[in-house]
TIDO-683188 format. One record per residue (C-alpha): residue number from 0; x, y, z. Coordinates in Angstrom, 1 decimal. Layout:
  resi       u       v       w
   NUM       X       Y       Z
...
//
This chain:
  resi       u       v       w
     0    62.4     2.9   -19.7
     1    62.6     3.0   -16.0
     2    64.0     4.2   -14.4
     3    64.6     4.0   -13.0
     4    87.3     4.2   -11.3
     5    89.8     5.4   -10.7
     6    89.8     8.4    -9.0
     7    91.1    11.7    -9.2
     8    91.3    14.6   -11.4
     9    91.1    14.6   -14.9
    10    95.3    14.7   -16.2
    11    96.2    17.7   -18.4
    12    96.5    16.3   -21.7
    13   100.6    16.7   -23.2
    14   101.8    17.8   -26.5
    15   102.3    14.2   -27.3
    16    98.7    13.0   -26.7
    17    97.8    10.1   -29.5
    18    94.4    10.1   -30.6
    19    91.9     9.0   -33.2
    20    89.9    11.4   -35.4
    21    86.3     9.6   -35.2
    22    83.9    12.6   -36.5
    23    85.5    14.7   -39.0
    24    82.9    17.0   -40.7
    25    80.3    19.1   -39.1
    26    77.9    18.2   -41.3
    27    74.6    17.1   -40.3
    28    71.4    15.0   -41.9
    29    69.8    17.8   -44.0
    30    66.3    18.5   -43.6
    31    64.3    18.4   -47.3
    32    63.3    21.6   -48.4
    33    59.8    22.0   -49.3
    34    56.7    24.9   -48.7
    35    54.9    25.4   -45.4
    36    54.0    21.7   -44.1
    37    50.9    20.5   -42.1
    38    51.4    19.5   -38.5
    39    51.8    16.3   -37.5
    40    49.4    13.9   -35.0
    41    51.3    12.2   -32.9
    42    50.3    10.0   -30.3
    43    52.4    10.3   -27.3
    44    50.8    10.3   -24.2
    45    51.3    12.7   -21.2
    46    54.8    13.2   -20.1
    47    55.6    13.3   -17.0
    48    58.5    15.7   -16.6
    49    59.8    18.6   -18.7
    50    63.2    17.8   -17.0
    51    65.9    15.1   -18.6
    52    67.0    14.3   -15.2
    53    63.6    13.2   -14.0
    54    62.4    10.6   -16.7
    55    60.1     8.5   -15.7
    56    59.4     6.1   -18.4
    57    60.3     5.4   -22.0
    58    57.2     8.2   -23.2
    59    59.1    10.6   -21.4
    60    62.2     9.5   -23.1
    61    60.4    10.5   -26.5
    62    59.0    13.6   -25.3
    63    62.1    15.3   -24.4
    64    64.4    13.6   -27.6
    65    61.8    16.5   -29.5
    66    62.9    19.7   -27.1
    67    66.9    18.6   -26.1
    68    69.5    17.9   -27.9
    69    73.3    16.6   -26.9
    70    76.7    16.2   -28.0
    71    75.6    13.4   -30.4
    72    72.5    11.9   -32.1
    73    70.9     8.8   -33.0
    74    69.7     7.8   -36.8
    75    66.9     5.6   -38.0
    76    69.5     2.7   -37.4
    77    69.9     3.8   -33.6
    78    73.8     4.7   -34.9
    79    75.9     8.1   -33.3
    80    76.4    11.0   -35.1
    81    77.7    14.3   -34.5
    82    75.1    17.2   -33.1
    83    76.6    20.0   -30.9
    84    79.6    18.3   -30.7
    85    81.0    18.5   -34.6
    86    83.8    16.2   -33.6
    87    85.5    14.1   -31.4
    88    88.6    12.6   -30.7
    89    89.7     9.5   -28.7
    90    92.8     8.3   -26.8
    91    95.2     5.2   -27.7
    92    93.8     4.1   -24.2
    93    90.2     4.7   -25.5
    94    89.4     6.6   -22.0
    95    89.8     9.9   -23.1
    96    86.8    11.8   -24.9
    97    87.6    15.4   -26.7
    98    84.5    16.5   -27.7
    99    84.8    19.7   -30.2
   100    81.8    21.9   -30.5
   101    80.1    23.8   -33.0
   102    80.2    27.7   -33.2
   103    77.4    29.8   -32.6
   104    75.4    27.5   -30.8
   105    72.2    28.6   -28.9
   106    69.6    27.7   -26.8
   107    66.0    28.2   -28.3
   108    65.3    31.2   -26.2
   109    68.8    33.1   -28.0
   110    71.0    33.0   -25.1
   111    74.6    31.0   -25.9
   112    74.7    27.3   -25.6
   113    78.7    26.3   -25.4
   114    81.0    23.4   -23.3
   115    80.8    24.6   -20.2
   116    76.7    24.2   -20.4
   117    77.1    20.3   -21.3
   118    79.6    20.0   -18.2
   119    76.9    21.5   -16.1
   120    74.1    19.9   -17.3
   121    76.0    16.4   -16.7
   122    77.4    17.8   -13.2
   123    73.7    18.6   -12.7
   124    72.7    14.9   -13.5
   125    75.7    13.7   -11.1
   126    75.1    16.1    -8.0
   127    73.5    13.4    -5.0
   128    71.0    16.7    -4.1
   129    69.4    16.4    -7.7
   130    67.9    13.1    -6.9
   131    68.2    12.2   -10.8
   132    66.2     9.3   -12.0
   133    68.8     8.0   -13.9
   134    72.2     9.5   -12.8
   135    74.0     5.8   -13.9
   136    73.7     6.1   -17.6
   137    77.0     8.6   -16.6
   138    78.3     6.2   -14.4
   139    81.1     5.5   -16.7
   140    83.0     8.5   -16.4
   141    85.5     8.7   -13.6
   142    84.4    10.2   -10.7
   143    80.7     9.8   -11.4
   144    80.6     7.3    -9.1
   145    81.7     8.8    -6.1
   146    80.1    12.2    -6.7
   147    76.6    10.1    -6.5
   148    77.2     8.9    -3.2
   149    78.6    11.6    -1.9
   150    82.0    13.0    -3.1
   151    82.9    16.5    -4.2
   152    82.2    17.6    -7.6
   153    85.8    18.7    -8.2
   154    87.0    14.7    -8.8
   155    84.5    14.3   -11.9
   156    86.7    13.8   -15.0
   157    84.4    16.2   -17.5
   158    86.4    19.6   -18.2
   159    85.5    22.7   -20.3
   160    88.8    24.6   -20.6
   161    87.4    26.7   -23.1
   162    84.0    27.2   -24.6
   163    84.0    24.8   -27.7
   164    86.0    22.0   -25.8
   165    85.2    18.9   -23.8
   166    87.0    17.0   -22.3
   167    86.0    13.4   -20.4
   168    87.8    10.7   -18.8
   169    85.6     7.2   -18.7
   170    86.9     4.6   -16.1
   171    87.7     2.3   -18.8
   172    87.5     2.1   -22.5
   173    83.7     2.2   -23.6
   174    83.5     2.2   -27.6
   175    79.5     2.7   -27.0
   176    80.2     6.3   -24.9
   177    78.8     8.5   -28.2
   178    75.7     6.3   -27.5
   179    75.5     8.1   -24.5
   180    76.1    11.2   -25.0
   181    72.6    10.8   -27.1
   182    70.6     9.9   -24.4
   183    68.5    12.2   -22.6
   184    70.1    11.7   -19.3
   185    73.1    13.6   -21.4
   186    71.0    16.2   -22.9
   187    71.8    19.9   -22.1
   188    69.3    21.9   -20.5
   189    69.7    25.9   -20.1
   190    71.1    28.0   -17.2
   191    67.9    28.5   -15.7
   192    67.4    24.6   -14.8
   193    68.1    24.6   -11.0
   194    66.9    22.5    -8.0
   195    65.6    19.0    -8.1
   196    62.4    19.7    -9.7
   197    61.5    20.9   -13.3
   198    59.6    23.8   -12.0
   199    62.1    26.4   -13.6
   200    60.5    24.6   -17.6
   201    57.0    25.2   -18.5
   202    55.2    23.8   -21.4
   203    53.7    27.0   -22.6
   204    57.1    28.6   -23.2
   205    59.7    25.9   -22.8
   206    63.4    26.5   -23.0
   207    65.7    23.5   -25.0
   208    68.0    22.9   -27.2
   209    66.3    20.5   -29.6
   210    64.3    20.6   -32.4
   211    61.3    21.8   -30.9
   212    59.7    23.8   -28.0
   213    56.6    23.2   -25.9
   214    54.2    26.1   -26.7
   215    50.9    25.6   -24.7
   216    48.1    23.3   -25.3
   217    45.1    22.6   -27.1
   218    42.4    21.0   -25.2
   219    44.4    17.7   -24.4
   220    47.0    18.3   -27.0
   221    50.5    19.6   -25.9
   222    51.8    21.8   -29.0
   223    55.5    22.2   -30.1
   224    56.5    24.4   -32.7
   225    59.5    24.0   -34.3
   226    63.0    25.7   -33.0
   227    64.7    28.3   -35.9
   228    67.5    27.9   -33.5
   229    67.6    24.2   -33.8
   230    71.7    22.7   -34.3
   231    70.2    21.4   -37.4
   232    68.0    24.1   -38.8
   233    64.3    24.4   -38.4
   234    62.8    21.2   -38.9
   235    60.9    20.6   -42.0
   236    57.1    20.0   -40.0
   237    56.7    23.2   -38.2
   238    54.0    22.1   -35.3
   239    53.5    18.7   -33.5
   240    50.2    18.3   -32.0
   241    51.4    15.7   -29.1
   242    47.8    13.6   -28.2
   243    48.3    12.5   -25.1
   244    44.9    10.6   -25.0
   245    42.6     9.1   -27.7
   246    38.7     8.6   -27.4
   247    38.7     4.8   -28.6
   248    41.3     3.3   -29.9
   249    44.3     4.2   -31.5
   250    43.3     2.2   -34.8
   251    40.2     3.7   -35.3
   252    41.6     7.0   -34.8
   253    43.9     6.7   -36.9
   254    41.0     4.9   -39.8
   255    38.8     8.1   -39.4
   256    42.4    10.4   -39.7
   257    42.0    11.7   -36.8
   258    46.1    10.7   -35.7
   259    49.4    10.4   -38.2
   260    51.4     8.3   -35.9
   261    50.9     6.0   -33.3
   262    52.0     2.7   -31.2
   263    49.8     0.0   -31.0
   264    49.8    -3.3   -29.5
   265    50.9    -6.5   -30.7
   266    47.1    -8.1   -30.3
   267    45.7    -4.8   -32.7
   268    49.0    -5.7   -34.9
   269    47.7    -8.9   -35.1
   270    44.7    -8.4   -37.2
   271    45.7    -4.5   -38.7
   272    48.5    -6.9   -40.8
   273    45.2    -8.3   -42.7
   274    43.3    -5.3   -43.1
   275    43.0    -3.9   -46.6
   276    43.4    -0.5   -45.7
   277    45.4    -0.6   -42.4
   278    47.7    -3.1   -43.4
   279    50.5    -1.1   -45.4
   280    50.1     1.5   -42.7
   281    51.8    -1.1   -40.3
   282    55.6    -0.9   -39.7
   283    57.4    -3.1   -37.0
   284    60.1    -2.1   -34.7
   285    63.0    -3.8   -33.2
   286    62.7    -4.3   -29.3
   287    64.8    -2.7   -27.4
   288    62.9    -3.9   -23.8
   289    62.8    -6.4   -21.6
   290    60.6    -7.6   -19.2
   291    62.3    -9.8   -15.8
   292    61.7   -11.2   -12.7
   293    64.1    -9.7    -9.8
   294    65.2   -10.7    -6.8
   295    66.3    -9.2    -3.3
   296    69.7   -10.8    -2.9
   297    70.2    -9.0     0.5
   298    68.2   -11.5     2.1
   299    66.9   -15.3     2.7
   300    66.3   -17.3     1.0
   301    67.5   -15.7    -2.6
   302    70.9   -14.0    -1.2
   303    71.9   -17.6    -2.4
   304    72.7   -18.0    -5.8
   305    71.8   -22.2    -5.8
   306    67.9   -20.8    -4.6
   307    67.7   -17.8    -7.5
   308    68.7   -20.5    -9.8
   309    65.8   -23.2    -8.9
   310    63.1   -20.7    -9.2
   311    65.0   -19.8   -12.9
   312    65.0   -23.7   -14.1
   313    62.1   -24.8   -12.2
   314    59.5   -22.9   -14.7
   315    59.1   -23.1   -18.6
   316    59.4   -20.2   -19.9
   317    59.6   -20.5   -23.5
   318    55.6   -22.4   -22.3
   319    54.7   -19.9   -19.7
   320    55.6   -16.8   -22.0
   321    53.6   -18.0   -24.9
   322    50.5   -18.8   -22.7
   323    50.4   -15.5   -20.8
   324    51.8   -13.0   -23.4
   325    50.1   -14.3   -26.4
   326    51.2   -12.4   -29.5
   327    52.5    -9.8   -27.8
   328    55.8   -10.9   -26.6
   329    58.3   -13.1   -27.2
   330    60.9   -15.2   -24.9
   331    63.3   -13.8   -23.1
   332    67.1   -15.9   -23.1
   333    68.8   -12.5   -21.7
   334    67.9    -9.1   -20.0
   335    69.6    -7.8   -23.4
   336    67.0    -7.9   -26.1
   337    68.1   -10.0   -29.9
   338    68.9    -6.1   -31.5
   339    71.7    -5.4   -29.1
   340    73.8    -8.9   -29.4
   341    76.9    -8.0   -31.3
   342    76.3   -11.6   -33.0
   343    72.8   -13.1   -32.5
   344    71.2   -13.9   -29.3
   345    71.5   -17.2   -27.9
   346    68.0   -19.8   -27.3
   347    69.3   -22.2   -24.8
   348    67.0   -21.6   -22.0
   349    66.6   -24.9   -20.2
   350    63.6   -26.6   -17.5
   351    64.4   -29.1   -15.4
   352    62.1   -28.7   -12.1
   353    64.3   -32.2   -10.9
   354    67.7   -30.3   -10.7
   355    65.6   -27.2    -8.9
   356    64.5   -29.5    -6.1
   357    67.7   -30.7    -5.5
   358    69.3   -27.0    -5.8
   359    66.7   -26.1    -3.0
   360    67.0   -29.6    -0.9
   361    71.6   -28.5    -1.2
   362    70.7   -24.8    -0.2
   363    69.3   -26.1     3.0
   364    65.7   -26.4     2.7
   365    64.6   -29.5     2.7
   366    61.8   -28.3     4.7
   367    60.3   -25.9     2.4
   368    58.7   -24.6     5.4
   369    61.9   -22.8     5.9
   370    61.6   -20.7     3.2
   371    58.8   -18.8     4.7
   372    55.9   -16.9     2.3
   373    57.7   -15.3    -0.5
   374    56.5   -11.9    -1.0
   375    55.9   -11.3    -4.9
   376    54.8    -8.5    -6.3
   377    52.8    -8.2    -9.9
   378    52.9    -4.6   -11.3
   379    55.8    -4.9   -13.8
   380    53.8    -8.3   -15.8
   381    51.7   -10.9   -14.9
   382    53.2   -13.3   -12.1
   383    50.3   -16.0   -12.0
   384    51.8   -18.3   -14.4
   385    54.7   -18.4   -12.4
   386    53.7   -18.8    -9.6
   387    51.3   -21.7    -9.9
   388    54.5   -24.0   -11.2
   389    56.7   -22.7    -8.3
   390    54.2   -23.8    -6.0
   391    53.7   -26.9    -7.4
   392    57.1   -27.8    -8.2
   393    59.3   -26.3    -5.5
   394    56.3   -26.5    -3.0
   395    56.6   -23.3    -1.9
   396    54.3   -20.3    -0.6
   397    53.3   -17.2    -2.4
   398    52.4   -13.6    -1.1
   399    51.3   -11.8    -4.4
   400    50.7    -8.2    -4.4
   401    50.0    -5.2    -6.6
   402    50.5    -1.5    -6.0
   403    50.8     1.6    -8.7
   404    53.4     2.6   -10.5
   405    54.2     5.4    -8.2
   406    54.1     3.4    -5.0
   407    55.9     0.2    -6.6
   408    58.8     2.7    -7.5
   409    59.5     3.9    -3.8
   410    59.2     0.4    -2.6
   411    61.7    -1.1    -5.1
   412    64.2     1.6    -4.1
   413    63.5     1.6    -0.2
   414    62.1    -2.3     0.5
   415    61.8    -4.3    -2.5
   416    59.4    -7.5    -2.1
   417    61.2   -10.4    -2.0
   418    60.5   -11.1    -6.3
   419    59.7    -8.0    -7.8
   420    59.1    -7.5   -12.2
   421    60.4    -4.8   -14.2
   422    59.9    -3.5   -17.9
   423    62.8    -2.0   -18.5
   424    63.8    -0.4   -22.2
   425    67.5     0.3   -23.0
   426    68.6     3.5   -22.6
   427    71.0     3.2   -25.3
   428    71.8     0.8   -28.3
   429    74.4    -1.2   -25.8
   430    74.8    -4.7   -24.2
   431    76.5    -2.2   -22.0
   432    73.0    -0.1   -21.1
   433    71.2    -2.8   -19.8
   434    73.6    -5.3   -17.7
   435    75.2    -1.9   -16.5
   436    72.3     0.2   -15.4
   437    69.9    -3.2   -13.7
   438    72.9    -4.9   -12.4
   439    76.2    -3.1   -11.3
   440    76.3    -2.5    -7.6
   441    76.0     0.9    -7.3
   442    73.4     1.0    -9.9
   443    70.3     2.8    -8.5
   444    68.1     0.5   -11.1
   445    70.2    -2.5    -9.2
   446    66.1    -3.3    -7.2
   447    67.5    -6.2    -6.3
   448    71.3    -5.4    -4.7
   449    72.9    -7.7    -6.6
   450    77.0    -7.4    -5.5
   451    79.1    -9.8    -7.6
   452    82.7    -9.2    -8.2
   453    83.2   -11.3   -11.0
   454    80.8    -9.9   -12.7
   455    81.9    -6.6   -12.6
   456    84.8    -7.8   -13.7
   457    83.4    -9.5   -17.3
   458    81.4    -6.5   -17.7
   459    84.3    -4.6   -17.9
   460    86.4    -6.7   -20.0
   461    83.5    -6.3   -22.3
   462    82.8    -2.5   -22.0
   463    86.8    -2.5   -23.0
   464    86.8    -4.8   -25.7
   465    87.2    -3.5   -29.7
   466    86.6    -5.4   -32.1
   467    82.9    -7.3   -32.8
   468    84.3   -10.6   -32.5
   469    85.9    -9.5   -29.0
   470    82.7    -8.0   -27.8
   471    80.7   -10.8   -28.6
   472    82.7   -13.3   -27.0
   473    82.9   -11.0   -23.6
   474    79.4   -10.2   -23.8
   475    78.6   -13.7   -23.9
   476    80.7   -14.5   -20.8
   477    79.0   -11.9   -18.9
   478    75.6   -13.1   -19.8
   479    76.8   -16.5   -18.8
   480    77.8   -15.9   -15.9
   481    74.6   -14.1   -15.2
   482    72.3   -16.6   -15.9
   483    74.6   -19.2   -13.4
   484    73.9   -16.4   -10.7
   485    70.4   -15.8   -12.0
   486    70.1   -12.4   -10.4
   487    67.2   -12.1   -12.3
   488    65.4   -14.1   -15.0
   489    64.7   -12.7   -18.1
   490    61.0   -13.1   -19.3
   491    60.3   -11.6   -23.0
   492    61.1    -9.4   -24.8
   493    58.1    -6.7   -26.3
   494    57.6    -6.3   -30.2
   495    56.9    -2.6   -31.3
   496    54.0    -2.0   -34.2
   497    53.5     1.6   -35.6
   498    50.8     2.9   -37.8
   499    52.2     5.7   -40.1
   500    50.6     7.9   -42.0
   501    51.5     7.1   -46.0
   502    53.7    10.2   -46.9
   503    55.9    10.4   -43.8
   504    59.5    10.8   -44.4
   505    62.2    10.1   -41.9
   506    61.0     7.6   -40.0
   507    63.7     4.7   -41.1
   508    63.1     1.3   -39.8
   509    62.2     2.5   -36.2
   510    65.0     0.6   -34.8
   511    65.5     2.4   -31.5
   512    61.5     2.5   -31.0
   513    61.8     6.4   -30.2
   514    60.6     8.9   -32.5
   515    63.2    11.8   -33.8
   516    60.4    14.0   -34.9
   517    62.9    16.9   -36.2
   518    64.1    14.5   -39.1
   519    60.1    13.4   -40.2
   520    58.7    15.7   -43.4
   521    55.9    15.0   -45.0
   522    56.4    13.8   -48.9
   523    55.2    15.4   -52.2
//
């Protein structure tokens, strides 16, 4: 995961307010009770950030699900439920969130965790001097908006009037908004997390509020022991040795029981499903990532729609992605991946290099000439493939370049190259997360400036809609509608493979990819 309204005050709620009890019991998944259990070897690579509002990339994401915690939680399935928050109510409207907390809630270190530490935390998030990698997964509450770009803190709708009470106005109705209150972007970090830098969290004596804290290291091992203060109770494995390297590969490792859990890639997946021993070990998860081609609209030639949409139809993808991903992707129809489509995914993607000439010759180059080199740039996924039919077909000129990950980031937020490529993984289990956070306008993840009325408009007929049916249907119409524009281009979508060692408990089907380590045990 890279990262990377209406206005006014919140209204005083009357005597009269209608709303919906959604979370009714405080209840939470109960951890198996068993004798001392042996730590766990997981394979998680080096975070890097301590700090939910500086995430970096989806192993970051994983790192700090073990040491934060928020209002809600996802299951195995990737579905809500209640955490500090031990209920909620909604409005008729759907826009307004009442968030009821538990008692007695602390942060690891002992000192008080209560409502007024989630407002800050989020306020944190939202505040333009924080420089927060992801400030948009907020975005939808009222006021968020305009506090990121500038506007005083005072007109965002989240209110604590007392210490177990939250209150937060969204823009417009967003069914998926306990989603977000999961994410780590709405985790709540203690009072000492200041600044825009995680220097006040260190990982020999970290301060969180999830299941775990950071304790030191070991060699290249980060260690976290488990948190007695945890919402949920200790949880049942009471160290995680997080590897953040492996000497070989992660299969062999893993053969010679050196690791309990890792990822590994579709190609090892590939041949581990045959393997006598290996083979059971294998579980597959649903992707929640896409990979995509961009483009900067804010400029010739692709600040025309009829010019994004040649270089979408003039290439095969469904041919291109098979040849350069191999096993280890599949085609993309839509930046939302198959697991979030309220009904199924759609497979209509269409070639016809014919109709791309002539969308090019209408657009006003004839003379290709005119659409000078095209600066590309490689580091997201491999562009070669691509490029070769573009140039043949569209007969036009190619400037490919590749930069690291650090570097590429600045540029895409300061001067993007003319095509960029992203690998992006959903925040959270949402159409909502993806065409919300890469495409709105004031998105900061928006590399490509894309500014398109109507589809702000589909998107939020969708965010608003309630039932399935309703949300598919909007949710198509908004993916429609992108793919006319063509914005971007989806390419394919990754496939997740896990070995796990036999005797782990709480793992589900891995749906969301990400690791809730405080729900694992070990079996008898």
């Amino acid at each position: 995961m890279r990262r990377l309204t209406s206005r006014g005050r919140l209204p005083r709620l009357v005597a009269g307010f209608a709303a919906i009890l959604l979370a009714t019991t405080s209840s939470l998944p109960a951890h198996p009770a068993s004798a001392a259990q042996p730590a766990l070897r997981y394979v998680g690579g080096e975070p890097a950030t301590l700090d939910p509002a500086f995430i970096a990339s989806a192993g970051d994401v994983e790192f700090l699900l073990q040491l934060y915690a928020g209002l809600t939680r996802l299951d195995e399935d990737g579905k809500p439920y209640a955490s500090l928050a031990e209920s909620w109510t909604v409005s008729d409207d759907g826009r307004t969130y009442i968030f009821h907390m538990r008692s007695g809630l602390t942060f690891s270190d002992g000192s008080p965790l209560d409502a007024t530490d989630v407002r800050r935390s989020w306020l944190r998030i939202l505040d333009p001097a924080t420089h927060s990698s992801a400030p948009d997964v907020l975005g939808i509450i009222e006021g968020a908006t305009e506090r990121l770009a500038g506007g005083p803190e005072a007109g965002v709708a989240i209110a604590a009037p007392d210490s177990r009470t939250l209150t937060v106005r969204l823009k417009h109705p967003a069914a998926y908004f306990t989603a977000i209150t999961a994410t780590p972007t709405a985790f709540v970090v203690p009072r000492s997390a200041t600044g825009n830098n995680d220097s006040w969290q260190s990982i020999s004596s970290s301060i969180g509020s999830g299941p775990y804290v950071a304790r030191g290291t070991d060699g290249t091992d980060l260690i976290l022991q488990a948190n007695d203060r945890y919402v949920a109770g200790p949880p049942p494995i009471p160290e995680i040795r997080w590897i953040t390297s492996v000497t070989g590969d992660a299969a062999t490792a893993f053969a010679n029981d050196e690791l309990d859990v890792t990822g590994v890639g579709s190609f090892d997946a590939g041949w581990i499903a045959f393997d006598r021993d290996l083979g059971p070990a294998l579980h597959q998860s649903a992707a929640l990532g896409v990979q995509y081609f961009g483009f900067d609209t804010t400029r010739p030639p692709f600040d025309d729609a009829r010019v994004r949409r040649a270089f979408a139809i003039a290439i095969d993808r469904a041919r291109l992605v098979t040849n350069a991903e191999g096993s280890s992707g599949t085609l993309a129809s839509s930046v939302v991946p198959p697991a979030l489509w309220p009904d199924g995914l759609k497979d209509d993607q269409v070639s016809n290099p014919d109709e791309a000439r002539r969308l090019l010759d209408a657009a006003g180059y004839t003379d290709r000439s005119l659409l000078r080199t095209i600066s590309v740039n490689g580091s997201g996924l491999g562009v070669a493939p691509a490029v070769a039919v573009w140039e043949k077909e569209l007969g036009a000129h190619f400037d490919v370049e590749t930069m690291d990950f650090g570097d590429y980031l600045r540029a895409l937020l300061v001067d993007p190259p003319q095509v960029f490529t992203i690998n992006w993984i959903a925040d959270y289990p949402s159409p909502y997360a993806l065409y919300s956070l890469l495409l709105l306008p004031d998105a900061t993840s928006n590399y490509g400036h894309w500014n398109d009325a109507e589809f702000v408009r589909l998107l939020e007929a969708a965010s608003s809609a309630e039932s399935e049916a309703d949300q598919a249907a909007a949710y198509r119409a908004v993916d429609d509608h992108v793919d006319s524009e063509a914005p971007v281009i989806p390419w394919a979508y990754g496939a997740g493979w896990w070995l796990v060692r036999p005797g782990l408990r709480g793992l589900g089907n891995l749906t969301t990819g990400l690791l809730d380590l405080g729900r694992v045990s070990w079996g008898s």
